[in-house]
C-alpha positions in Angstrom: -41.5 25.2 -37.0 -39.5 27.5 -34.3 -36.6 27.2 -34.5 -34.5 26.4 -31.7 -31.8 29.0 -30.1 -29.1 26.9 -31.3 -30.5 26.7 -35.3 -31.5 30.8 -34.9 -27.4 31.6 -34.0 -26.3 29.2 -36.7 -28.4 31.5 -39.1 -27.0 34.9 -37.6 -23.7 33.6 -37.9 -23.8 32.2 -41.4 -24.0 35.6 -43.0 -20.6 36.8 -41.3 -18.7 33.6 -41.7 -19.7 33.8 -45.2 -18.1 37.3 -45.7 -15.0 36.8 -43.7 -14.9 33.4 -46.1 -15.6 35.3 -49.5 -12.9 38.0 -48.1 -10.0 35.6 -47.2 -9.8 33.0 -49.7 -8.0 35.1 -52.0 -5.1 36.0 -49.8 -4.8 32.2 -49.0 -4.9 31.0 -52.8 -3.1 34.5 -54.0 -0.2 32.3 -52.0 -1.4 29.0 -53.7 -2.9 29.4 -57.3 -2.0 33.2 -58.1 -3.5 32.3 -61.6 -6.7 31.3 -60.4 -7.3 34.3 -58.2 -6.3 36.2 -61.2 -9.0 34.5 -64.0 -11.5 35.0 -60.4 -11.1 38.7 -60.7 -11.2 39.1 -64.5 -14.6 36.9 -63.9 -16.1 39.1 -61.5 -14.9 42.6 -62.4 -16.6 41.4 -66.2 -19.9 40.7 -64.1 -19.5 43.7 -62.0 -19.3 46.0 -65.1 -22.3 43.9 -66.9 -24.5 44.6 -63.5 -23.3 47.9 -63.7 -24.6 48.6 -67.2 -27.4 47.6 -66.3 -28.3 49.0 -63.1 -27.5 52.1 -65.1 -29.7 51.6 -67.3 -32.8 50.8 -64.6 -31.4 53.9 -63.2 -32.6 56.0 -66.2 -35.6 53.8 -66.3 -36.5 55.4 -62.8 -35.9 58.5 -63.0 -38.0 58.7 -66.4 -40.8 57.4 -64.1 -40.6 59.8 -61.4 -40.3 62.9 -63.9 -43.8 61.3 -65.3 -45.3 60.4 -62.1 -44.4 64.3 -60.9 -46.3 65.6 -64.4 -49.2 64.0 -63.8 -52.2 65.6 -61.8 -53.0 62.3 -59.5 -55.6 64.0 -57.8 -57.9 65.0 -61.3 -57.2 61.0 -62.1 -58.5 60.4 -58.6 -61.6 62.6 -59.6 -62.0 60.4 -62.5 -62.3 57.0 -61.1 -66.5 58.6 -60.2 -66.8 57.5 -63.6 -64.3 54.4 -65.0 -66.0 54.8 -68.6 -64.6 58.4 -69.0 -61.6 57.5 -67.3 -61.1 54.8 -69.5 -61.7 56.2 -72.5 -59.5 59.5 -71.2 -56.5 56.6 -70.8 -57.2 55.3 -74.6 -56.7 59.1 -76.0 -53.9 59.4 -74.5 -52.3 56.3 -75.3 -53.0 56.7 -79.0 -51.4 60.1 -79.2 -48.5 58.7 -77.2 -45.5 56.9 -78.2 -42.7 54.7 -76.2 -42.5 54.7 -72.7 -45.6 56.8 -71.9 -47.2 54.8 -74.5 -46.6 51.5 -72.2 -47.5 52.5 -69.0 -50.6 54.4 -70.5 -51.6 51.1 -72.0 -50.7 49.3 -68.2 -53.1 51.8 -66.8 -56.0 51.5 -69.1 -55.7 47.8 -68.8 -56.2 48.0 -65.0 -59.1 50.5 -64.8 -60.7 47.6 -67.8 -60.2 44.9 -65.2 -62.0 46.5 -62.3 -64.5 47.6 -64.2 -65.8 44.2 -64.4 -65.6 44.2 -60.8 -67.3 47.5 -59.6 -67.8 45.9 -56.1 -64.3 45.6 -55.2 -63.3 49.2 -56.4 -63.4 52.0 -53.8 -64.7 55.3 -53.6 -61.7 57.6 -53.0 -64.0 60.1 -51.0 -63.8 57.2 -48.7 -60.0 57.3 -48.2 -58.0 59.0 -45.6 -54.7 59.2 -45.3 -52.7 59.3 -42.0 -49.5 60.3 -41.6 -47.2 58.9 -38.9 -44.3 60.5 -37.5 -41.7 59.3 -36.0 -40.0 62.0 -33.2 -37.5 61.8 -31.2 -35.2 65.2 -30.3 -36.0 66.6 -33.8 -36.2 70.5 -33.7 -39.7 72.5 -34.4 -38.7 73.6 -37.4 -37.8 69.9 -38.7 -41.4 68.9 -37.7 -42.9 71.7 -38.6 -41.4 72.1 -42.3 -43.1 68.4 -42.7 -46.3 68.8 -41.5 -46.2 71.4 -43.2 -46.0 69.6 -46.9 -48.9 67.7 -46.2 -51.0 70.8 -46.1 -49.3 71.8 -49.0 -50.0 69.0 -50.6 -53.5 68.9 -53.3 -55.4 66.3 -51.4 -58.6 67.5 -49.5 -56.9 68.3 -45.9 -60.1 66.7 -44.5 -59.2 63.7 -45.5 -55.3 63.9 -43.6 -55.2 62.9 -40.2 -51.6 63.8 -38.8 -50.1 61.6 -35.9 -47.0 63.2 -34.0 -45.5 59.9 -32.3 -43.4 61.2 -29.5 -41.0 59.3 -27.1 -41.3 60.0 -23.8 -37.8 59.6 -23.1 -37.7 62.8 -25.5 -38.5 65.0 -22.1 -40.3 68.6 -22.0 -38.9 69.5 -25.4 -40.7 66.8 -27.9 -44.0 67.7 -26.1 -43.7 71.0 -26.5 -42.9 70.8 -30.3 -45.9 68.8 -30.5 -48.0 71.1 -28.6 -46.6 74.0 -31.0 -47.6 72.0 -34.0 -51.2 71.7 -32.8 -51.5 75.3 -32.3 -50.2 76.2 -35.5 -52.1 73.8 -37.8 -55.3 73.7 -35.3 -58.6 73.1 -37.3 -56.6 72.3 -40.5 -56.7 68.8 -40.7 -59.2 66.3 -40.1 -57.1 66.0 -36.7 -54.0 65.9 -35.1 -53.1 63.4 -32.8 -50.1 62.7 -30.1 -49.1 59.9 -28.9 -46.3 59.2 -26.3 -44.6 55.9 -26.2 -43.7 54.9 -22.6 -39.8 54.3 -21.7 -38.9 50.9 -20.5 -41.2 48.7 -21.9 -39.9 45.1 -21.4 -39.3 43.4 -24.4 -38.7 46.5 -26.3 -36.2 47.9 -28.3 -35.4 51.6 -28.2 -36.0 51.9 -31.8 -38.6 53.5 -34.0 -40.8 50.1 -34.3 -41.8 50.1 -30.9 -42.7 53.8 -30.8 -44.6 53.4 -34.4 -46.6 50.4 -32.8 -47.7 52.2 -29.7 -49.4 55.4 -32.1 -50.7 52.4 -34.0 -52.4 51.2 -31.3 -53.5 54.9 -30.6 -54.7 55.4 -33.8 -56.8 52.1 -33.9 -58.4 53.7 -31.0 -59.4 56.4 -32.2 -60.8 55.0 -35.7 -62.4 52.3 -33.5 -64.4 55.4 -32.3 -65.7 56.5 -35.2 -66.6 53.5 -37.0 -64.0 54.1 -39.9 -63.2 51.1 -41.8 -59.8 50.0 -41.7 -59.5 49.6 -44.8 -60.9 53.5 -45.9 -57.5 54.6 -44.2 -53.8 54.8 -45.6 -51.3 54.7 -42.9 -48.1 56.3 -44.1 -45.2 56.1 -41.6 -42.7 58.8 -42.0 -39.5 60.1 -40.2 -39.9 63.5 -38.7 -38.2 64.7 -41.4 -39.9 63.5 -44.7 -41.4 66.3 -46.8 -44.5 64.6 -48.8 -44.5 65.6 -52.4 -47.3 67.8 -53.9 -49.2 64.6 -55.4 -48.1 62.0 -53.4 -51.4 61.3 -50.8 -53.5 61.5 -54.6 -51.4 59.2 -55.9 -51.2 56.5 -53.2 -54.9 57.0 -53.3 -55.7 56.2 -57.4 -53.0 52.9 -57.0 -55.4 52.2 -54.0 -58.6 52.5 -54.9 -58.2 50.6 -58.5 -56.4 48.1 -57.4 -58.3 45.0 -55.3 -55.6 43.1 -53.5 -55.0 46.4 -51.8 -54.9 44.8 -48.3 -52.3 42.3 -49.6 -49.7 45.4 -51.0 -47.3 48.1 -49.3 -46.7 51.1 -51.4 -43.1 52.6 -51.7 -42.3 55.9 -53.1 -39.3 57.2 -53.5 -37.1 58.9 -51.4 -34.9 61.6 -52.2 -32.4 62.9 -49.7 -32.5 66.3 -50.5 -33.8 68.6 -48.2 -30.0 70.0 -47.0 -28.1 68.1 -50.1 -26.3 71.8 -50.4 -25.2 72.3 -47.2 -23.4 68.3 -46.4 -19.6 67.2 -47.0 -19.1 65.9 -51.0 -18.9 62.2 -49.5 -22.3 62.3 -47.7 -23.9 63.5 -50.8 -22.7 61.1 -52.4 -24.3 58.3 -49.8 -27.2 60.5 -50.2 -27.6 60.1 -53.9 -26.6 56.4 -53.9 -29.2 55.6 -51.4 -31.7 57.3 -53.8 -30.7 56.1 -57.0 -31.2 52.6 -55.1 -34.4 53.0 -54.7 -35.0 54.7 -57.9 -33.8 51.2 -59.4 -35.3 48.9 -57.0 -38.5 50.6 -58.1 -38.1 49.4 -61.7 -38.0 46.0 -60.8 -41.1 45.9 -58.4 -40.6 42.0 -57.9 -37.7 42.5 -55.6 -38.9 45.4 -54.0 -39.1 45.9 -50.0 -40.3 48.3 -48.2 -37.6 51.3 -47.3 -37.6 53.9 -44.9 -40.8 56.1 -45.9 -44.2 53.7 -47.2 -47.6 53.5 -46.3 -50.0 50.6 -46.1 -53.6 50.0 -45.1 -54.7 50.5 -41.7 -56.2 46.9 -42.2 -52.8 45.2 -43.1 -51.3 46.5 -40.5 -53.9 45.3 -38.0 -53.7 42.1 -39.4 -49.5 42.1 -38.9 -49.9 43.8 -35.5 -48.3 47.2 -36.9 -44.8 47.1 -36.1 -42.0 44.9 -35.4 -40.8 46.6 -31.6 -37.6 44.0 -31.3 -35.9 44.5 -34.5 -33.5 47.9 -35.7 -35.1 47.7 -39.6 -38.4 47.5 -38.6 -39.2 49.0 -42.6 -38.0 46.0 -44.1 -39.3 43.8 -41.5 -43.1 45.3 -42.1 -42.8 43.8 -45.7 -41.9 40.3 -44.4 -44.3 40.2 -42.0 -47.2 40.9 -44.3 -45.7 38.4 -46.9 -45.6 35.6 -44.6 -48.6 36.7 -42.8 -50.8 36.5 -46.6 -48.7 33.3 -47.3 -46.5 35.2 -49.7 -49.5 37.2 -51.2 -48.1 40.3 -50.7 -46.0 43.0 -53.1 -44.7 46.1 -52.9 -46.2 48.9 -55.3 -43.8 51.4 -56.5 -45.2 54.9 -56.2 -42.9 57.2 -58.3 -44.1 60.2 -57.1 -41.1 61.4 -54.8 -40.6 62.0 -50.9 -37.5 63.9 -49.7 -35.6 63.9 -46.9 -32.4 64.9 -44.6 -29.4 63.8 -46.2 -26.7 63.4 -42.8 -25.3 65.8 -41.3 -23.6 66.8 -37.7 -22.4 69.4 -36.5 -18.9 69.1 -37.1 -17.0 67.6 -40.4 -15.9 64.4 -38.4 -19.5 64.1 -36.8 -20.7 64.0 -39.6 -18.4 61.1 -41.2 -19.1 59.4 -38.0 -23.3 59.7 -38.0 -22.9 58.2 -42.0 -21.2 55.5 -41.0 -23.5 55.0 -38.2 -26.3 55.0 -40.7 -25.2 52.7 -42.9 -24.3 50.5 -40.3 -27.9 50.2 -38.9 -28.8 49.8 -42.4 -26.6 47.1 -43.4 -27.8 45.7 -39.9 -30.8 44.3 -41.8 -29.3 41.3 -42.2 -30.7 40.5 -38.8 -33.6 39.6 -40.8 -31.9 36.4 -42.1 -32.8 34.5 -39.5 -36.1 34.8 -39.4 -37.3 34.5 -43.1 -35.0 31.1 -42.8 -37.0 30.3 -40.1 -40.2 31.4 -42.3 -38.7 28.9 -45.4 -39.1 26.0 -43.3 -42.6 26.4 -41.1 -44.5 27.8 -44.2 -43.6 24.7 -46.5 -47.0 23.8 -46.4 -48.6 27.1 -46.7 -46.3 28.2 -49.9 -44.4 27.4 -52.9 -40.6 26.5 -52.8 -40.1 29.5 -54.8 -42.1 31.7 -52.8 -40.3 30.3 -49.1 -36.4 30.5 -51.0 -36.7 33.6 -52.5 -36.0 36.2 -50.1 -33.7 34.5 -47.7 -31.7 34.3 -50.9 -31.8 37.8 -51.7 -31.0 38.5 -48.3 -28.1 36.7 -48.0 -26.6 37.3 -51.6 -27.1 40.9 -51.1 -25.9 41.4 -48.3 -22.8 39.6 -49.2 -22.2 41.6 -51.8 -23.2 44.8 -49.5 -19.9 43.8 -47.6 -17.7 42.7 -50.3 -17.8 44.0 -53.6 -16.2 47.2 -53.5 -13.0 45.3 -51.6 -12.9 43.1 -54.3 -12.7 45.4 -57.0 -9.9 47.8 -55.3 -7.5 45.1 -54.1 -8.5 42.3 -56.4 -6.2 43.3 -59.2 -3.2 44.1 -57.3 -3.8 41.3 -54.5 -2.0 38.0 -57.1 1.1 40.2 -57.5 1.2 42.0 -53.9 1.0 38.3 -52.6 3.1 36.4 -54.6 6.8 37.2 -55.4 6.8 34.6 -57.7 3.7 35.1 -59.7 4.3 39.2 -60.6 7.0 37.6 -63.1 4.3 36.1 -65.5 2.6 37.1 -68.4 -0.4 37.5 -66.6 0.6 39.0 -63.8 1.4 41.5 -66.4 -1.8 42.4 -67.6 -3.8 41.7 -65.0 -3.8 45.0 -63.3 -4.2 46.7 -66.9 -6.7 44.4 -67.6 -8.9 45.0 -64.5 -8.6 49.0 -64.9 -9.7 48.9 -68.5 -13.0 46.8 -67.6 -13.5 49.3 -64.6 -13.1 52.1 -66.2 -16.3 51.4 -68.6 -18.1 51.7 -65.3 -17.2 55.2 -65.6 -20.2 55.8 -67.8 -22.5 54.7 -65.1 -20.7 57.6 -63.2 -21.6 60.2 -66.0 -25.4 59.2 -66.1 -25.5 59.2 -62.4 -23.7 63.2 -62.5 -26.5 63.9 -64.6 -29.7 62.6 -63.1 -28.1 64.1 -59.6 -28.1 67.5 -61.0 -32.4 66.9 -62.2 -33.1 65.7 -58.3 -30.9 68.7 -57.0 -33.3 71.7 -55.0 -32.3 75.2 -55.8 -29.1 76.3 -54.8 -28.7 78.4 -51.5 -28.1 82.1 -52.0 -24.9 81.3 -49.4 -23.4 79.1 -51.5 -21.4 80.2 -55.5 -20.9 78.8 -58.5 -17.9 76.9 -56.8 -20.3 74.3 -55.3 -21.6 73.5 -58.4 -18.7 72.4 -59.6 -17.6 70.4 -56.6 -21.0 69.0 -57.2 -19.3 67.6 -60.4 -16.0 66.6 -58.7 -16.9 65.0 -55.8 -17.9 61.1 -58.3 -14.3 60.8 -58.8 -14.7 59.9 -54.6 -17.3 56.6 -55.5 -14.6 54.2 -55.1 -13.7 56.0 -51.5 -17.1 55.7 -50.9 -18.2 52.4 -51.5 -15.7 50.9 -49.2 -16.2 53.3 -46.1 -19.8 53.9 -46.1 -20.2 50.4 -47.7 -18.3 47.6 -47.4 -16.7 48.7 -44.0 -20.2 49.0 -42.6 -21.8 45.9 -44.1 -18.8 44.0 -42.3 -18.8 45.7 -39.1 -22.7 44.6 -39.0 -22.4 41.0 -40.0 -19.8 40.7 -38.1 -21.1 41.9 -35.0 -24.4 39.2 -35.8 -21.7 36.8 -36.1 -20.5 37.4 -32.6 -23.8 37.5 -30.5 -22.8 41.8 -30.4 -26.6 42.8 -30.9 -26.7 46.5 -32.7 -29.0 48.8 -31.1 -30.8 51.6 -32.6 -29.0 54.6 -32.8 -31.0 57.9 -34.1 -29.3 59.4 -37.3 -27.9 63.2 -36.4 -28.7 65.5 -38.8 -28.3 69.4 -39.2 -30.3 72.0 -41.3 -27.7 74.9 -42.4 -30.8 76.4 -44.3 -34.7 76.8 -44.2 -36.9 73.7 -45.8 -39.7 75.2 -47.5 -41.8 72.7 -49.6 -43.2 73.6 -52.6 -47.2 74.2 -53.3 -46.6 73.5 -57.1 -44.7 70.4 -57.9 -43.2 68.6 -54.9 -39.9 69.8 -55.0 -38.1 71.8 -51.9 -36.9 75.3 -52.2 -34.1 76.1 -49.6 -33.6 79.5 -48.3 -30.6 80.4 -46.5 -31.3 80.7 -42.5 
């Protein structure tokens, strides 16, 4: 079933109405039934500070798997899969000596390695496996480019085995070819190879976004594997902004989930992405988008049934053939990738989490306003996923045949809820216990009118731990501090949570609303490139993944 203009808007408009609806009702009953508004808030700020708790404590759940994804040599574990019996039996040491968490996720991996063993025939040699990494440029400097192309050499897996793709725009001009051509020269005869693609200007039917540039080196790159008679699925296809920094063990450990895992066509993997690379040099509310975005993922990542792909993921050269690589219409063409391959495998596809880290630019312009102005920008064409609605809705009804009702309502659900929430929460908890009384002359005489403010700061203020934890895990994930800066930036570094509330409702309900809202009204969002500044030198560490800065 397609669905017909008419049906699509009523879909893009639903998501907007819905907000404007979940924001306004309590102004019009605040006049009508003060009480009611009043037991509503006490209701939601108890659930806000239950999910709270609890994304807190998937929070610490994540970042305990990162720290032992980082400590574990992936690439000797690659080594090992020559030989499943030693491997095995490697795994079952371990896991007796070990206790707790290690303990489980020993015990997860021995099981798997036990499965496939049964099935030799559908394991992979990892000899076989190349990785390719795609990069997304636009106006990005030389040294941006270079300081990531640069990780992948210093990364542990056999450089014979990385092909490197430098996806230009031509709209770029003189000055994207000739960072490309500088990056040949320097890393000439390193790699297996380096390829550059160019994607055309003016394509009809085309957005100016990063899909349709990814598609066009996809196309590039199918080419040129066609020419050798590699088989898609022998190659990993990780699609990276020009600014993503691999990890030390992150190609070695994409390639062990890979190669032990058989419905490898039918899965996306997800690492996850840390927005560190110039965390020291950016205003106190950026860094605090910055670290919310990660913690997201870090959380997200715990709970791999909901998971969808984000910004920086790799997939196999056959999946995306099978999908026609990229989405070229849409703004979130990440998210997008994972709902085409689950509807194109008739919901037979997840989302691995791969804990071993990638890092990134956290905002940052030139000036202090440009740089409020690119966040906001950001998480605009972020929360401008919900564009997606439509089309999984549109998915729920054609694939009833093909898929369980489970399977077809699951993420149009998510979508919607979350996005709802995106745009709404943080309003709701700032005004809500002030909005009865500020309303209604009548009601601030009660009892409850009373309390209710009281009331709604005590529960909030539990959230407060949250904050602690999160002050804590920030200052693990933090790169060595720039000579430039003192001691004094550490301790804004501690100051600057007392700004989450701020936070959440500029650079996240503001945002959210602004983007349904524009749906709403037929105002399409285009894609608008994320500015960011480096105030310091990104140099990628050979030992463990983490970035060293050094002051320019």
């Amino acid at each position: 079933m397609v669905f017909s203009r008419r049906i699509y808007r009523f879909f893009e408009i639903l998501p907007g109405a819905t907000t404007w609806t979940v924001l306004l009702l309590p102004f019009i009953f605040a006049w009508i039934w003060p009480a009611g508004v009043a037991y509503f808030i006490i209701v939601f700020d108890t659930y806000w500070l239950t999910k709270a708790l609890l994304m807190g404590g998937h929070l610490v759940f994540g970042y305990m798997h990162m720290k032992r994804a980082m400590r574990i040599d992936w690439l000797a574990r690659l080594h090992q899969t020559e030989d499943l019996d030693s491997l095995s039996d490697s795994l079952m040491r371990q896991y007796l000596l070990a206790r707790g968490f290690e303990a489980r996720k020993l015990k997860e991996e021995w099981e798997q390695v036990e499965k496939i063993k049964d099935f030799p025939e559908q394991q992979k040699k990892w000899q076989d496996i190349a990785h390719v990494v795609i990069y997304a440029i636009y106006k990005e400097s030389y040294e941006v480019v270079e300081a990531s192309v640069r990780s992948c050499l210093e990364s542990n897996y056999p450089k014979d085995k990385i092909l490197v793709v430098l996806a230009l725009e031509e709209r770029a001009g003189e000055p994207a070819q000739e960072v490309a051509r500088k990056i040949r020269e320097k890393f000439a005869g390193v790699f297996m190879d380096i390829i550059v693609s160019t994607h055309p200007d003016g394509i009809v039917g085309e957005l100016k976004a990063k899909g349709a540039n990814t598609y066009y080196a996809g196309k590039i790159l199918q080419g040129y594997v066609d020419e050798r008679g590699i088989k898609y699925d022998d190659v990993i296809v990780s699609c990276f902004d020009a600014d993503t920094l691999a990890s030390r063990q992150y190609f070695a450990n994409v390639a062990y989930n890979y190669v032990l895992y058989p419905d490898r066509t039918f899965r996306s993997y997800q690492p996850i992405p840390l927005f560190s690379n110039n965390i020291w040099d950016v205003p106190a509310i950026n860094r605090l988008v910055a670290f919310g975005s990660s913690y997201w993922q870090m959380i997200e990542s715990t709970r791999p049934y909901r998971l969808v792909n984000f910004s920086s993921q790799a997939m196999s050269l056959k999946t995306l053939v099978d999908i026609d690589f990229w989405d070229r219409s849409v703004v979130s063409e990440d998210s997008k990738q994972f709902y085409r391959a689950y509807y194109q495998y008739n919901g037979n596809h997840k989302v691995v989490p791969i804990f071993t880290p990638v890092s990134m630019d956290a905002v940052l312009g030139k000036t202090y306003w440009g740089t409020l102005k690119a966040q906001y920008i950001q998480k605009r064409r972020w929360a401008w996923g919900i564009e997606h609605f439509p089309y999984v809705m549109e998915k729920f009804f054609s694939t009833r045949h093909q898929m369980t009702l489970y399977q077809r309502i699951i993420h149009p659900f998510r979508i919607f809820e979350g996005h709802i929430s995106w745009a709404t929460s943080s309003l709701l908890i700032a005004l809500g216990g002030w909005l009865p009384i500020l309303v209604n002359i009548d009601f601030r005489s009660s009892i409850l009118a009373y309390h209710l403010p009281v009331l709604a700061r005590d529960l909030l203020s539990i959230t407060w731990l949250g904050i602690v934890v999160s002050t804590i895990i920030s200052f693990q994930l933090l790169p060595p501090r720039p000579a430039k800066y003192g001691k004094t930036r550490v301790v804004e570094m501690i100051l600057q949570w007392v700004l989450v509330p701020i936070s959440g409702i500029i650079f996240g309900s503001i945002p959210a609303i602004e983007a349904e809202t524009r749906l709403m009204l037929g105002k399409y969002l285009g894609f608008q490139v994320t500015h960011k500044e480096r105030k310091t030198e990104i140099a990628p560490s050979a030992v463990d993944g983490t970035v060293v800065s050094k002051t320019a």
